[in-house]
N, C-alpha and C positions, 0 to 999 in steps of 0.2 A: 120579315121576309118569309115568305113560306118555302121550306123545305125541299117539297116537290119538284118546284118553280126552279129553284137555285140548281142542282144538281139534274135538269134538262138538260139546261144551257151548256153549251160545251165552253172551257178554259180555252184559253192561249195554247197549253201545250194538246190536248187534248185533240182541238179542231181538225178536220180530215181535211181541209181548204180545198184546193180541187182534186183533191181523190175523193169526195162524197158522195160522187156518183158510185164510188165502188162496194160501198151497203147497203144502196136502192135495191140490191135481190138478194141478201141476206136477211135470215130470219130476223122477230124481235122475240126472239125466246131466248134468255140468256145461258142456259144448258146446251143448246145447240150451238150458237155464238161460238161459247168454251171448245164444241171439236172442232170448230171451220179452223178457228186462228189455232189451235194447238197444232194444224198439218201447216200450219205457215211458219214456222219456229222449230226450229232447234234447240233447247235451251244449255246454257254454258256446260249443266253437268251433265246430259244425258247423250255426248256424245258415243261414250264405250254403249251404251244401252243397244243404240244402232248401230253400232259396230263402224261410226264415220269419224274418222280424224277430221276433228276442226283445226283450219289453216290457221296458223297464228296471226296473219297479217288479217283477216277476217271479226277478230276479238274487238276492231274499235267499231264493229254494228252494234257493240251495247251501249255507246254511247248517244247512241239516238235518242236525244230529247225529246221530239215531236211528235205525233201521230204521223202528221204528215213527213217527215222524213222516214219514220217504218213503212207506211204504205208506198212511199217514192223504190226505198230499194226491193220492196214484194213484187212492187212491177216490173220495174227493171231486169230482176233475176225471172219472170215469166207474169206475161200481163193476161194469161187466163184471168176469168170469174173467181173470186177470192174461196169460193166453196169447192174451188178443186185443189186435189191435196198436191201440193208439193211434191219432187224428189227431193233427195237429202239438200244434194248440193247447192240448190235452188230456195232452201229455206233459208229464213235470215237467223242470223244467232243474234239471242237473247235472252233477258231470263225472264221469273214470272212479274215483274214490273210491266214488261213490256207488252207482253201477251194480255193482260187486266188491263192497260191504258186501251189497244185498241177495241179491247172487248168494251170495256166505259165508252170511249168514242164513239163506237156503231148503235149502242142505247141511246144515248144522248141524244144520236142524228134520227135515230126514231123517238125521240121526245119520251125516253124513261129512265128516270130521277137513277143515278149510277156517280159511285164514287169511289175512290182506292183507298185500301184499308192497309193500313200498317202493322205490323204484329208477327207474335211466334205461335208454334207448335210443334207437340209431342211427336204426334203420329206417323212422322217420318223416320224416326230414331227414337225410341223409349227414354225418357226421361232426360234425354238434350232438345230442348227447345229451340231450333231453326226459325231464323229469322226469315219472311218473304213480306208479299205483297197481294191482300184478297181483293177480291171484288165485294163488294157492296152497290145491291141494287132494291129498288121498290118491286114487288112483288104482289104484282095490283089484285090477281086472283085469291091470295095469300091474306092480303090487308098489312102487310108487315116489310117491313126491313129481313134482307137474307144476304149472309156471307157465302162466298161462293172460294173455290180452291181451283181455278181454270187452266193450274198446271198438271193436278196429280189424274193419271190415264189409268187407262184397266192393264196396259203395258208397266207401269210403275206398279202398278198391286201385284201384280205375276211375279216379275222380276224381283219384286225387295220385299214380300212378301206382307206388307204392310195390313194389317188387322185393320178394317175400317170398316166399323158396322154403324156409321151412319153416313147420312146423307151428303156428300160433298158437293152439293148447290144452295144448301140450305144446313151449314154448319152450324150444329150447338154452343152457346155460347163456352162451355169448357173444355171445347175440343181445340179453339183458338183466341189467345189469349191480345187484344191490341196492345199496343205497344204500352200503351197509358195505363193499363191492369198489370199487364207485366211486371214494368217498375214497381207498382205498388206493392206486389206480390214476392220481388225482392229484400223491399225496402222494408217489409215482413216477416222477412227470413224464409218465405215458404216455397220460394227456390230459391238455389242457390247459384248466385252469380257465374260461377266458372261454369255453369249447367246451362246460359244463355245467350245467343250470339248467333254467328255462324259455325261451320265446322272447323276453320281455323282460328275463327277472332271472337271470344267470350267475355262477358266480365260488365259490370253495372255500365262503365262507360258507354259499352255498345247500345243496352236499350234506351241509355240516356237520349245517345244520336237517333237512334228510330223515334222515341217519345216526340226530337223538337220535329221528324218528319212528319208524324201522325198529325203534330197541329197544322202543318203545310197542308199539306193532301189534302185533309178535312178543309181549307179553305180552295180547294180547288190550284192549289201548288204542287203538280205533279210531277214533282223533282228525280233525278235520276238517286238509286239505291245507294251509289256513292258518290253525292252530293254531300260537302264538309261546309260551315258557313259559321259562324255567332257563337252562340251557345257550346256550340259541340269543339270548340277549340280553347273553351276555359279549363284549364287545367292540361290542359294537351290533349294529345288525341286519344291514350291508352285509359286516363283517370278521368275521376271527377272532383273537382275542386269541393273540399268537405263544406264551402261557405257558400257551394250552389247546393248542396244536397236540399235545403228548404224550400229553396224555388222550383226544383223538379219535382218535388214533393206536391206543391201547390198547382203546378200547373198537372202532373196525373192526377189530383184530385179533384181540378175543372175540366179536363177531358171525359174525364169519364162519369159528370154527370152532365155535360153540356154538349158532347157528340153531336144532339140531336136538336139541337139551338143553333139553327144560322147567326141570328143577332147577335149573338151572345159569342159566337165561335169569330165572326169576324171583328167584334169589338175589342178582344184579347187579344187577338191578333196583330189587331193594329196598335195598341197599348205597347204590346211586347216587343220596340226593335231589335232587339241581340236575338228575338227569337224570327224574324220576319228574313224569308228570303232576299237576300240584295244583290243587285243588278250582278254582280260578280262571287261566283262559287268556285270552291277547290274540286277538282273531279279526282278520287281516287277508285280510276278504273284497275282493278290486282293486276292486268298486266301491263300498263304501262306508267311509268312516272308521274305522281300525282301534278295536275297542269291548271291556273285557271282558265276561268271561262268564264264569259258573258250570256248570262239566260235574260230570257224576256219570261216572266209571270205575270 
């Protein structure tokens, strides 16, 4: 299957369903894309930024699976043209998961190859590796593949004073590391695990859990950030089971020479059940009681 072709088409979670008319007058420049949906979102931490208290009752809009449930509460909270900017109140809260699915979405619906990349980076905090969610799109001018960062603003550089002298729509491969390098690069000692995670939650477990994400996504399983399923509950949720460490071994060393092999990326896939999304996931949303749930992929 050609590559191209594959990452057009829009996923289950992906599809706009009848909100598609609402990126018929949005650009297909993915840099521009990046500042429409960044005035539509709030994301969880940058509330002190803007100085808005987010309503605690307001925290279960991250669990929006859907494109089309993001786009349902954007109109809802004001059904202007999606290129005008938001008031605070009126954005949805989310984080960069959310903001890269609808940005993949609105490509897609203009037929340009877009997919969600899993992975950490320095550049927020020196030498702690933060976990998110990039964009990956075709870059038909370019002739290439380019990661995109469609959360960090020129507000975020002011503010935390972030050093970034490259290009953040066309990220160098070691300014962000995928999940599937990551691990390797642990599993190499050349970081070191308590160095990689989130701000609160670090440790090989974690990139274990983004690694089995990477292989989702890459197959068009655009799972929510705290999504628990298979894999990621061998050994518990904190460890990793020392008699899986080979398999995660094996499979970051087929991620990352097979990223860019459809065939090959869904044939593993499907091979792999402990690693395959199934009908029902744990959701540990951090504020509220981890609950399951039934997804459609």
């Amino acid at each position: 299957m050609d590559i191209l072709e594959f990452y057009k088409a829009q996923s289950l979670t992906s599809s706009p369903g009848e909100y598609a008319y609402l990126f018929d007058s949005l650009p297909d420049n993915a840099p521009e894309l990046c500042k429409i949906m960044q005035n539509l979102f709030i994301h969880l931490a940058d509330g002190d930024m803007f100085n808005y208290k987010i309503p605690v009752e307001r925290y279960k809009e991250m669990d929006s699976r859907y494109a089309t449930t993001l786009l349902a509460n954007i109109v809802e909270k004001d059904n202007r043209p999606l290129y005008e900017s938001r008031e605070l109140k009126n954005r949805v809260i989310g984080i960069c998961r959310d903001q890269v699915l609808l940005i993949c979405s609105a490509l897609r619906h203009k037929s340009i190859p877009a997919r969600l990349r899993v992975g950490f980076a320095d550049y927020f905090i020196p030498n702690l590796y933060l976990d998110g969610i990039w964009l990956e799109y075709w870059d038909k001018e370019k002739n290439k593949w380019c990661i995109v960062d469609a959360r960090t603003t020129a507000l975020h550089i002011n503010k935390y004073d972030l050093e970034i002298d490259f290009d953040l729509y066309d990220i160098p491969p070691e300014k962000m590391f995928s999940a599937e390098v990551a691990w390797t690069l642990c599993r190499q000692s050349k970081i070191k695990a308590n160095r990689i995670g989130s701000r609160q939650l670090r440790g090989l477990w974690y990139v274990r859990n983004r690694l089995i994400q990477s292989l989702a996504t890459l197959n068009k399983k655009e799972i929510l950030t705290w999504d628990v399923w298979g894999a990621m509950l061998d050994g518990g949720t904190d460890k990793v089971s020392a008699a899986r460490l080979i398999f995660f071994d094996e499979l970051s060393a087929f991620l990352c020479e097979n990223a860019y092999s459809i065939d090959r990326l869904q044939s593993y896939y499907q091979e792999k059940k402990l690693l395959q999304v199934p009908q029902e996931v744990m959701v540990y949303n951090p504020f509220y009681e981890p609950v399951s749930t039934l997804v459609m992929m």
